[in-house]
C-alpha positions as CSV (number, residue, x, y, z in Angstrom):
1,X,-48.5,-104.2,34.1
2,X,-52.5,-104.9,34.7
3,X,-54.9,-102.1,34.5
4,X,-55.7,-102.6,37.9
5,X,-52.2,-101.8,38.7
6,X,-52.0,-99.2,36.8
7,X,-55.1,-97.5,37.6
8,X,-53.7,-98.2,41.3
9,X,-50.6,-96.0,40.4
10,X,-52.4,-93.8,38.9
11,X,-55.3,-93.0,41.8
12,X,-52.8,-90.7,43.9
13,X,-52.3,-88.3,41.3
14,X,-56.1,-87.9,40.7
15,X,-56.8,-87.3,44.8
16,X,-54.1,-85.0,44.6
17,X,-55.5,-83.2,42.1
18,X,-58.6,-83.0,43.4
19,X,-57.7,-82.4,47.1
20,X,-56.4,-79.0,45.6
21,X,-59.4,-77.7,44.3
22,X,-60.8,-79.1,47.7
23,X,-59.0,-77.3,50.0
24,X,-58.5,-74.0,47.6
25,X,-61.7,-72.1,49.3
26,X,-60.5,-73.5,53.0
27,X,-57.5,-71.1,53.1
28,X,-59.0,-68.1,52.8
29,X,-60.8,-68.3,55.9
30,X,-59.3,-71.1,57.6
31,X,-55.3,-69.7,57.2
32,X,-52.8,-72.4,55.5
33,X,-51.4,-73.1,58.7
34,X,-54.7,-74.7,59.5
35,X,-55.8,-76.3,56.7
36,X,-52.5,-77.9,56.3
37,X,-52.6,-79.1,59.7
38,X,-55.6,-80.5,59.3
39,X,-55.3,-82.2,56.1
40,X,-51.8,-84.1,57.9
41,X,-53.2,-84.8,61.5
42,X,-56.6,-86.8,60.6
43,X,-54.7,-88.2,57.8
44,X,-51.9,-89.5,59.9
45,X,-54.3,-91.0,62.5
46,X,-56.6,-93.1,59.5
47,X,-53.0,-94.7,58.2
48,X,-52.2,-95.7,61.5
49,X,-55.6,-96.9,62.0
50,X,-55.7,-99.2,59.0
51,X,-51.7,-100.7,59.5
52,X,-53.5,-103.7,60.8
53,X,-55.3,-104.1,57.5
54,X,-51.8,-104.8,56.0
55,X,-50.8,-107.0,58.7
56,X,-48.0,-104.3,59.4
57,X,-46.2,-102.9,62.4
58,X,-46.5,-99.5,63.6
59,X,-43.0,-99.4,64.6
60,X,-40.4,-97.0,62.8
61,X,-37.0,-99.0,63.5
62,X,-34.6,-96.9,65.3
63,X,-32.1,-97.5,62.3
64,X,-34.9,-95.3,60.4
65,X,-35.1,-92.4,62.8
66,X,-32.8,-89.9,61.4
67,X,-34.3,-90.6,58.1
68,X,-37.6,-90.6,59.2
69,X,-37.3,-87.1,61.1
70,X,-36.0,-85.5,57.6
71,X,-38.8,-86.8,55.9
72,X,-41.2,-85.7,57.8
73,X,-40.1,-82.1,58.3
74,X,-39.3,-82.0,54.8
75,X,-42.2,-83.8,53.1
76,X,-44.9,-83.4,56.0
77,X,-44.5,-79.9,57.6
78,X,-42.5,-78.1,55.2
79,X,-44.1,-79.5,51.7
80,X,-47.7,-79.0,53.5
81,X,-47.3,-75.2,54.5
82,X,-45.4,-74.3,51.2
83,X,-48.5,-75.9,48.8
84,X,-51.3,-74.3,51.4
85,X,-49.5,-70.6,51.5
86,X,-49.6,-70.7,47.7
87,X,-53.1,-71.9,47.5
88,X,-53.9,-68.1,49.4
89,X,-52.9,-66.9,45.8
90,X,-53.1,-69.1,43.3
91,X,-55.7,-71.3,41.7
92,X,-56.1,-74.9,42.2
93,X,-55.4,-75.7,38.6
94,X,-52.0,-73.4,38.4
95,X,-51.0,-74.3,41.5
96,X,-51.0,-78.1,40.7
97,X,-48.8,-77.2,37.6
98,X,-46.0,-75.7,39.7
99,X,-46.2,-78.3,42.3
100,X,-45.9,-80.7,40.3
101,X,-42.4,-79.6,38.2
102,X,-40.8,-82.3,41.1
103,X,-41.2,-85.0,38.9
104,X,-38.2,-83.6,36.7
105,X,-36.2,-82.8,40.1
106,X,-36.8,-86.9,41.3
107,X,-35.5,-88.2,38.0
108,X,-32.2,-86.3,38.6
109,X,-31.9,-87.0,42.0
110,X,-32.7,-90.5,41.2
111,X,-30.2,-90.9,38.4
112,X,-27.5,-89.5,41.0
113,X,-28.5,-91.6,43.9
114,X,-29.8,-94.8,42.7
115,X,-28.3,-94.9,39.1
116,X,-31.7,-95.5,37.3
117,X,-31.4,-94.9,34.1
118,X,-33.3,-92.1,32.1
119,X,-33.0,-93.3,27.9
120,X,-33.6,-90.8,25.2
121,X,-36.7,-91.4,24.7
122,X,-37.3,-90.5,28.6
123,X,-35.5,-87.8,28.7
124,X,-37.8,-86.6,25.3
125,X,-40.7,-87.2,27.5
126,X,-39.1,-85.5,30.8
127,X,-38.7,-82.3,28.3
128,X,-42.1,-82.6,26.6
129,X,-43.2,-82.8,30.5
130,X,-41.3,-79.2,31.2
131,X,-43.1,-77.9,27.9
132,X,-46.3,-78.5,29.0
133,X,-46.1,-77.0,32.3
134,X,-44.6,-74.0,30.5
135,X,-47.8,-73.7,28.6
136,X,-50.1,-74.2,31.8
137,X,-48.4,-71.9,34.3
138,X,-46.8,-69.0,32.2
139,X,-49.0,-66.6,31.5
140,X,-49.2,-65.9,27.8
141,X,-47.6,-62.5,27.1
142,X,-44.6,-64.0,28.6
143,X,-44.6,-67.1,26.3
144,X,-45.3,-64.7,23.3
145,X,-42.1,-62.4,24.3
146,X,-40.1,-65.4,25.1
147,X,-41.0,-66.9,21.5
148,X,-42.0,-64.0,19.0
149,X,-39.9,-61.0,20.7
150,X,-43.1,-59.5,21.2
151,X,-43.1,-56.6,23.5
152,X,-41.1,-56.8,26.4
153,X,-42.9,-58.2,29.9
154,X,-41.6,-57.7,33.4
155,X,-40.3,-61.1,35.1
156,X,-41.4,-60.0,38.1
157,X,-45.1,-61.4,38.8
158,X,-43.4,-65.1,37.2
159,X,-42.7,-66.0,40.7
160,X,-45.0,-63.6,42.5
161,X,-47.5,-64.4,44.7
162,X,-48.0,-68.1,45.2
163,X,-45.7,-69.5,42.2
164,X,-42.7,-68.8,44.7
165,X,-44.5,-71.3,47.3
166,X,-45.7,-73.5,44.8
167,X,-42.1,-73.8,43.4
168,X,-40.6,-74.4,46.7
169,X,-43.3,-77.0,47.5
170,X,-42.1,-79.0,44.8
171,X,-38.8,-79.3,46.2
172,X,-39.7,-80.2,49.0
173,X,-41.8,-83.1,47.8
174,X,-38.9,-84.0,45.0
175,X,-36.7,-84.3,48.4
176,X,-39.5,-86.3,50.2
177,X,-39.8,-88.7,47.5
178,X,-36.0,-89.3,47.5
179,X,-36.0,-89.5,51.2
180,X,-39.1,-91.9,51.2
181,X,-36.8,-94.3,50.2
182,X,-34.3,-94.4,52.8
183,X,-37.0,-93.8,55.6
184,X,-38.3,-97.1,55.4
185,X,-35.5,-99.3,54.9
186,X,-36.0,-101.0,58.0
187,X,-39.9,-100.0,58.6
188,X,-43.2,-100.8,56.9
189,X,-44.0,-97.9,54.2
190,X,-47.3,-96.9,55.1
191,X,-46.5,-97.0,58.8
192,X,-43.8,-94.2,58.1
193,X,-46.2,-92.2,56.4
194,X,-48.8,-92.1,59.0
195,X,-46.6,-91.4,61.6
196,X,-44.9,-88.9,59.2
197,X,-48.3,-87.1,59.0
198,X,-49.3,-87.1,62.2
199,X,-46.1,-85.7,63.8
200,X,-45.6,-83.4,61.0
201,X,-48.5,-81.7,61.2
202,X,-47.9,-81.1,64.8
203,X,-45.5,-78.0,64.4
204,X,-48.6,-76.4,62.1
205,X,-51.0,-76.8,64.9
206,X,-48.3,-74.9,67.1
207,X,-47.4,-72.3,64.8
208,X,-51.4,-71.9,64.3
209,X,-51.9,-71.5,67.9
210,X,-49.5,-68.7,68.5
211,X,-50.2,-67.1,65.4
212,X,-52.6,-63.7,66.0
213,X,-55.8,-63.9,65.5
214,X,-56.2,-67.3,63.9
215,X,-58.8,-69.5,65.2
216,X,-57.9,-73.4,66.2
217,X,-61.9,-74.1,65.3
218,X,-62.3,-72.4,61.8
219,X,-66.6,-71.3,61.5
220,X,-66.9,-73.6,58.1
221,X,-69.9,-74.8,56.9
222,X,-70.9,-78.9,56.7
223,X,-70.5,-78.8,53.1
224,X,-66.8,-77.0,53.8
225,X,-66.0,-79.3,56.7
226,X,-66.6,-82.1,53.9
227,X,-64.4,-80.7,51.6
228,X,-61.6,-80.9,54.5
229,X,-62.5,-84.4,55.2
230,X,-61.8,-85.2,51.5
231,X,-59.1,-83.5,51.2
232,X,-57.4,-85.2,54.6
233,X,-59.0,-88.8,54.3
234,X,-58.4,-89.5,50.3
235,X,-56.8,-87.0,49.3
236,X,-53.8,-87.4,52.0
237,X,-54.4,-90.7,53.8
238,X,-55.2,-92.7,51.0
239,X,-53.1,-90.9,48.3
240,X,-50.2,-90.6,50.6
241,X,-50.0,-94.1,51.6
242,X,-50.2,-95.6,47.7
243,X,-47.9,-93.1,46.9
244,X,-44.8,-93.7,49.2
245,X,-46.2,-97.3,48.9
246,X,-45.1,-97.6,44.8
247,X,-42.2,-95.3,45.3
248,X,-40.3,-97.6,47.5
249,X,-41.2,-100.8,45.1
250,X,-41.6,-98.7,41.6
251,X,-39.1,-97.6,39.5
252,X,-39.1,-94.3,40.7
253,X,-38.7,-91.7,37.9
254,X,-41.3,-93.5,35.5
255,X,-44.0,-93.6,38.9
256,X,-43.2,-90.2,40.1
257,X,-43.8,-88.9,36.9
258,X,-47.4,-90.0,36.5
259,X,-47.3,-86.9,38.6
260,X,-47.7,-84.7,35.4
261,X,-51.3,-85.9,35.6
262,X,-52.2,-84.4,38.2
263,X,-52.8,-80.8,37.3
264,X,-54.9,-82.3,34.4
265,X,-56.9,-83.4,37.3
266,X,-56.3,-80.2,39.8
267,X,-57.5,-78.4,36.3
268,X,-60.9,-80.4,35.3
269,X,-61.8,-80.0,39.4
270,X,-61.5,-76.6,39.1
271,X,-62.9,-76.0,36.2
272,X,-66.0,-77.9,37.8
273,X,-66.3,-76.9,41.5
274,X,-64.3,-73.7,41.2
275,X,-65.7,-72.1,37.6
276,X,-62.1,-71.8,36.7
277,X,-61.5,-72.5,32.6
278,X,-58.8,-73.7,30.8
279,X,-57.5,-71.5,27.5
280,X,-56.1,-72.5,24.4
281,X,-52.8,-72.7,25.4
282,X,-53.4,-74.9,28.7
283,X,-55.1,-77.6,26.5
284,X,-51.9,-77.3,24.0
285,X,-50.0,-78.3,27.7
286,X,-52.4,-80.7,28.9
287,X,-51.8,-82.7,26.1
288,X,-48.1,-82.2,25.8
289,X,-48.1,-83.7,29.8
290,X,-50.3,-86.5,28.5
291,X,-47.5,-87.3,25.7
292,X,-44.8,-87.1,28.5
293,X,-46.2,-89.7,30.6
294,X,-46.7,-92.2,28.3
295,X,-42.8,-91.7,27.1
296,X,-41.8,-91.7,30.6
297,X,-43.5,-94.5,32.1
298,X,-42.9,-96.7,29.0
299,X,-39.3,-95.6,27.9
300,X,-38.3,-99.0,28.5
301,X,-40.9,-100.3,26.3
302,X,-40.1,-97.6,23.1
303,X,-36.4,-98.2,23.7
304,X,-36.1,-101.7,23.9
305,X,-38.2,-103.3,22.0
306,X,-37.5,-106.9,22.2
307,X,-37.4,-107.0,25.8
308,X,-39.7,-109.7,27.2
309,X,-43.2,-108.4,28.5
310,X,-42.4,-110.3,31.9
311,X,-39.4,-107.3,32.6
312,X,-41.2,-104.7,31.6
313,X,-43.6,-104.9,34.2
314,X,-41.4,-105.3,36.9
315,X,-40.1,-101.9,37.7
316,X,-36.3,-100.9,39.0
317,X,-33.7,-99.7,37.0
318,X,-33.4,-99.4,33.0
């Protein structure tokens, strides 16, 4: 693989990141129905836009539709709300952990559906993965219970608050990623996620409508409005469109796990634009989602050696 490529595959997972710290300070006055509407809608529109950049169709074949639909209610509208409603209550930094468990939930799914194969040494780095996020997103009195039968802490606030949203955000994008796949079987990737986009943030807009008193035209700021653009124009459009992109050409569980990176990003943002700071333990699981990665991603590599260079870089199942 060429670091271009990789650094490529890799981009997605750093707008994503960042896009979170981004639109963290928009919910609070904006709502999540909002902001999550208007990260999809613009977004949508710009992929759409650039199709003939590709040389692409806009068209979604009608052998795609029922496929499509699902993705975009699950991946779009659903995935959108869940990550915006736990940004009201979480920071950027833990709420980037949560999300991005799904990795673990698309190397199942893809070992059920499409047989690829997950070696020991991936499954080493798929559980070094889970460790890390254990030591970004559970607070430390719980880990010191768990592990040193310190004194007993209530379970309760694990899941309270935004972690519940968060959780159920990355769900729905493990299910998106999946679904990606068979969405655009007969249509152009990036063409199914700007449409996917566009129509799913329609039912946001709706819902924001109707909902009591919130505003359709939030009273931001420039800089805030900025923030909003990044988050919609890289942060969606561009980060959306490599994404699905690789993941229907990629091997999927060693690409969608690059996704551990992206709390390490979600977590240096915030750190710099939201004063939020990182403890002991957090480093201990940055660099234990580092580690996983690299396993992941290069399983082949560690497991079989002698493997020609050539195959290695050419993704699908192994």
């Amino acid at each position: 693989m060429s670091l271009r490529l990789g650094l490529l595959m890799l981009l997605p997972f750093a707008l994503w990141g960042t896009a979170m710290a981004a639109m963290a300070p928009l919910v609070a006055s904006g709502g999540p129905l909002l902001v999550a509407a208007l990260r999809l809608l613009p977004a949508g529109i710009a992929v759409l836009l650039s199709l003939p950049l590709f040389g692409a169709s806009a068209r979604v074949d009608p052998a795609d539709w029922f496929w499509f639909l699902l993705f975009t209610l699950v991946d779009a509208t659903v995935f959108q709300f869940c990550l915006a409603r736990g940004l009201a209550f979480t920071g950027a930094g833990l709420g980037s952990v949560l999300i991005d468990s799904q990795p673990l939930m698309v190397a199942l799914l893809a070992r059920a559906l499409f047989a690829e194969a997950i070696n020991p040494v991936g499954w080493i780095g798929l559980l070094l993965g889970l460790a890390g996020i254990v030591c970004l997103g559970v607070p430390a009195d719980l880990l010191q219970h768990w592990w040193l039968f310190g004194a007993p802490v209530p379970l309760s606030g694990l899941l309270g608050g935004g972690a519940g949203w968060m959780l159920a955000a990355a769900v729905a994008m493990a299910f998106g990623t999946v679904l990606s796949r068979y969405a655009c079987r007969h249509s152009h990737p990036i063409a199914v996620t700007g449409w996917h986009m566009l129509i799913g943030g329609v039912p946001l807009l709706l819902l924001q409508a109707i909902a009591p008193g919130r505003p359709l035209w939030p009273d931001w700021t420039l800089p805030e409005w900025g923030l909003m653009a990044y988050a919609s124009l890289l942060g969606s459009a561009l980060a959306y469109g490599l994404f699905f992109w690789f993941a229907t050409r990629r091997d999927l569980t060693g690409f969608s796990t690059l996704g551990f990176l992206t709390p390490v990003f979600a977590l240096l943002s915030g750190g710099i634009w939201l004063q939020e700071r990182l403890t002991t333990l957090q480093w201990i699981g940055v660099c234990l989602v580092l580690l996983s990665v690299v396993l992941v991603s290069q399983r082949r590599r560690f497991w079989e050696p002698s493997v020609p260079e050539t195959l290695l870089s050419t993704g699908g199942s192994g």
